[in-house]
C-alpha positions in Angstrom: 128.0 138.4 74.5 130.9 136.2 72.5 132.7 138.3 70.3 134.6 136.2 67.5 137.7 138.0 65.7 139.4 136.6 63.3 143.3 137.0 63.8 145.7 136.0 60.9 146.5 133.0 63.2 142.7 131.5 63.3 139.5 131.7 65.7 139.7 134.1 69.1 137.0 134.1 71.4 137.2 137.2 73.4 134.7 138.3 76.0 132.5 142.2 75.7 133.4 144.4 78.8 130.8 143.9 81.4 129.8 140.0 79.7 130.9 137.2 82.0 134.0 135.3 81.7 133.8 131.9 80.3 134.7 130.3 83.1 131.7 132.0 84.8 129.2 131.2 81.9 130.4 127.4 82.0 129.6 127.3 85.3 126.2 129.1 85.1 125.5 126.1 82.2 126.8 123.2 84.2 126.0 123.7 87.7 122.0 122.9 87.3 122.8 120.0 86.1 125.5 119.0 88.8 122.8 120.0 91.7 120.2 117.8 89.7 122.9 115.0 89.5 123.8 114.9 93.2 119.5 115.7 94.5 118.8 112.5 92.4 121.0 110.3 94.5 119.5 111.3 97.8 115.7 110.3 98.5 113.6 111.3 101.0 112.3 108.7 103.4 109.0 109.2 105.0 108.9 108.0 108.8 108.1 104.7 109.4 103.8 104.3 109.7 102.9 102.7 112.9 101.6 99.5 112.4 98.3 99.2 112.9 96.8 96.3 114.7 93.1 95.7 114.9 92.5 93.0 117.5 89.7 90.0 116.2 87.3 91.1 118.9 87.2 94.5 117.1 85.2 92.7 114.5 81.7 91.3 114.2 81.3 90.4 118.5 79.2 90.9 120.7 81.2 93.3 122.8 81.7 95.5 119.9 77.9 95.2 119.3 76.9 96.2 122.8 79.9 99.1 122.3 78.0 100.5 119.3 74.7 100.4 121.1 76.0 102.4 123.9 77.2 104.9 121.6 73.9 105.1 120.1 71.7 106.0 123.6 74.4 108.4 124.2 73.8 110.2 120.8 69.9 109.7 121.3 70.4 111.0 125.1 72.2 114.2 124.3 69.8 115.0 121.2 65.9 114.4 122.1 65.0 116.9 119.9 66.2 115.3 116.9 65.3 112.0 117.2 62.5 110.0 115.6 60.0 108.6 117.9 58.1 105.7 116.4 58.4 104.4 112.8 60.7 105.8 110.4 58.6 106.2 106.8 58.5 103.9 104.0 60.9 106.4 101.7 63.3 108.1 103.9 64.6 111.5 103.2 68.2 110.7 103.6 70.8 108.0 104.4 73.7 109.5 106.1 76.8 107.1 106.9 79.2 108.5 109.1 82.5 107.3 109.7 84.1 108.3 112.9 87.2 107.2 114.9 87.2 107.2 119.1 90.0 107.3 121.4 90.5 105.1 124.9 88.8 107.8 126.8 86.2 108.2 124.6 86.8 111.2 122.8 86.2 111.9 119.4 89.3 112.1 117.2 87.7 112.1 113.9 84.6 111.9 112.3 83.1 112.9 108.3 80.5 111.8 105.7 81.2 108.5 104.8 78.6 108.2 102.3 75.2 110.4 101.9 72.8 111.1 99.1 73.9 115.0 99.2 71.2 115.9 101.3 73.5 118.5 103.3 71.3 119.4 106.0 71.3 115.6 107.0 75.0 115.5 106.8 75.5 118.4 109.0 72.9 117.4 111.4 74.3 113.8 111.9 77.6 115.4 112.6 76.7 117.9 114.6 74.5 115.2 116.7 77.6 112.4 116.9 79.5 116.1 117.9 76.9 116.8 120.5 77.3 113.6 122.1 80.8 113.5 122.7 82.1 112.3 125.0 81.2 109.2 124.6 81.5 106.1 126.4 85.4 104.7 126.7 85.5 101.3 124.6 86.3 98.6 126.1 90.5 98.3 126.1 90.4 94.8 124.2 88.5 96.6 121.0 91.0 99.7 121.0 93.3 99.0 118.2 97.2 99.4 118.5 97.0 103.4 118.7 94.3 102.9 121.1 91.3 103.9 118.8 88.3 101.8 117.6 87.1 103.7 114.1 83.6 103.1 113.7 80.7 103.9 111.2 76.6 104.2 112.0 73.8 105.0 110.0 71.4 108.3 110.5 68.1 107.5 108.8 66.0 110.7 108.3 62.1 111.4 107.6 61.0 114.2 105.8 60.2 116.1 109.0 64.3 116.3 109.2 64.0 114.2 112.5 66.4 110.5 112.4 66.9 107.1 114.0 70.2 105.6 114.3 70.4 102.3 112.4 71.6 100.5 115.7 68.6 101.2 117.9 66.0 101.9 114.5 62.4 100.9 114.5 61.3 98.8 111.2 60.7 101.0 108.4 57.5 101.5 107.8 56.1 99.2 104.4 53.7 101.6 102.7 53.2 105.1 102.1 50.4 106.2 104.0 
C-alpha cells in the first residue's frame, strides 16, 4: 500500500509497515516480463526425424504382392473359425481397412482401423484376427523401408453371419441377393 503525504516541499511516497519496498514491487512488475523477454529468444528444437526411405520395390511388384498373400494364409491359418468359406454375399455387412506396420522379423509394431463403416464388432474382430496371426512372415529385406518396416493395409470383408474374407485371397462377391 503507497501512502502519498504531502510535505511543504511537494510529493513523498512513503511505504506502510509490512508493504514491500519499491524496489521489491518494481521488481515483482518487471521480472515477468524480463523472463518472457529472454524464453522468447530461445526455441526448442525437436530431434531431427529419421528420414524415411521407401525403396521402389515396396510399391506395386510382384514381390510385394506375393508378401501380402503370405500374410493373408497366415491370418486365414491361425483363424479358421472366422473365415468365410465360399462366396462372400452380394451386400456385405462390413468393410474393415486396416492399416498395419511390420518389422524385419515379422512382428507387428502397429496396427488400427484405417477406415470402417462403424460396425465395431468387425473392427475388433479384424484386429484381433491380424493380432492372432502374429508373427507373421519376415518381408523380404529389399521391401523393408529405411527403419526396417513395410507398413501395409488389407481389406476384411464380412457377411452377416460375422464370418470374413481377406480382400487378397477373396472369392467374387456374390451378384444377387438370394
Amino acid at each position: 500500500m503507497l501512502i502519498r503525504v504531502r510535505p511543504r516541499s511537494g510529493l513523498a511516497a512513503v511505504s506502510a509497515p509490512g508493504n514491500p519496498s519499491a524496489c521489491t514491487r518494481l521488481l515483482q512488475r518487471f521480472v515477468p516480463f524480463l523472463l518472457l523477454a529472454l524464453a522468447s529468444g530461445c526455441t526448442i528444437t525437436p530431434p531431427p526425424r529419421p528420414l524415411l526411405v521407401i525403396p521402389p520395390q515396396a510399391i506395386n511388384s510382384a514381390a510385394l504382392d506375393d508378401y501380402r498373400a503370405a500374410i493373408a494364409r497366415r491370418i486365414v491359418e491361425r483363424n479358421p473359425s472366422y473365415v468365410l468359406q465360399g462366396t462372400p454375399q452380394a451386400m456385405l455387412r462390413s468393410l474393415v481397412v486396416v492399416s498395419f506396420t511390420v518389422n524385419r522379423d515379422g512382428q507387428i509394431t502397429k496396427s488400427s482401423v484405417y477406415r470402417s463403416n462403424g460396425d465395431y464388432d468387425a473392427e475388433a474382430t479384424a484386429l484381433v484376427t491380424l493380432r492372432r496371426s502374429a508373427p507373421l512372415p519376415p518381408p523380404p529385406a529389399h521391401l523393408l523401408n529405411s527403419v526396417g518396416q513395410i507398413e501395409l493395409f488389407e481389406d476384411w470383408l464380412f457377411n452377416d453371419n460375422g464370418k470374413f474374407q481377406l480382400r487378397t485371397l477373396a472369392s467374387p462377391q456374390a451378384q444377387n441377393f438370394n
